[in-house]
ZALO-483123 format. One record per residue (C-alpha): x negated, y negated, z negated; residue in one letter. Coordinates in steps of 0.1 Angstrom, whole numbers, padded with zeros to 4 digits, always signed. Example, Ala and Ser with C-alpha at 12.3 -4.5 7.8 and 13.67 -1.06 7.14 Angstrom:
-0123+0045-0078A;-0137+0011-0071S;
***
This chain:
-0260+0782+0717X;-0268+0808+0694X;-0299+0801+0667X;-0321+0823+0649X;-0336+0819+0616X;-0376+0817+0614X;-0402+0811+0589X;-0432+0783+0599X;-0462+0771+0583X;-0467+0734+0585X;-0496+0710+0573X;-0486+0692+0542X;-0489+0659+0562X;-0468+0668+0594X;-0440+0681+0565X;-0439+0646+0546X;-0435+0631+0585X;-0407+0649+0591X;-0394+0642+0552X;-0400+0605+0562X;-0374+0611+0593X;-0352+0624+0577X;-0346+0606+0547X;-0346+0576+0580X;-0318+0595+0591X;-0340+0599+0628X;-0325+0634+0622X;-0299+0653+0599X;-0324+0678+0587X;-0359+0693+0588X;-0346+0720+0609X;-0333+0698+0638X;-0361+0678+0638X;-0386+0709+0641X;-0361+0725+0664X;-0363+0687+0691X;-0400+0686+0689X;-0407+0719+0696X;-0377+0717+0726X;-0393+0682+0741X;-0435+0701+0736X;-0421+0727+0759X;-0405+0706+0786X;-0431+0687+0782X;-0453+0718+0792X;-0429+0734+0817X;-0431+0696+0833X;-0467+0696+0837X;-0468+0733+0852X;-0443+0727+0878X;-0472+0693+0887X;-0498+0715+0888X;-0484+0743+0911X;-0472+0709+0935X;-0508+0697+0935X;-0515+0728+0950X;-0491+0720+0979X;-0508+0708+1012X;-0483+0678+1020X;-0492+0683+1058X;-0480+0717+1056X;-0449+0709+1040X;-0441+0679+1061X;-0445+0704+1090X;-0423+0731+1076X;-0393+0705+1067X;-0397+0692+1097X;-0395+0723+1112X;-0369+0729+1140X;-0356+0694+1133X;-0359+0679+1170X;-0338+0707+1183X;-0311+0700+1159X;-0315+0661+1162X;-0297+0666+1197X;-0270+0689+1182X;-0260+0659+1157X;-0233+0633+1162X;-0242+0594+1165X;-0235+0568+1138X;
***
């Protein structure tokens, strides 16, 4: 995966929490650890999207739509 080199402005705080990590060995360097937190914040995000769009989902509607043509096929299908 290719990288690309950017320039951030952190709080003095948040940068001695990463230091702390670090020098833990939690990560190799600053970079990685910026580079995994901001990776796991936009999961995180792209998680909670994808809920909200299924909360929008009427579960009777979808049960009806999978269920869909099913008790024509059922016939169609060979016994266990």
């Amino acid at each position: 995966m290719s990288t690309s080199k950017i320039a951030i402005t952190l709080e003095a705080e948040t940068l001695k929490r990463i230091d702390r990590l670090v020098k833990k060995r939690a990560f190799p360097n600053r970079s990685r650890a910026i580079q995994e937190a901001v990776k796991e914040k936009l999961e995180r995000i792209e998680r909670s999207r994808l809920a909200r769009e299924c909360a929008k989902l009427d579960p009777k509607f979808e049960q009806a739509v999978a269920e869909e043509g099913m008790s024509e096929e059922q016939g169609r299908w060979p016994e266990y």
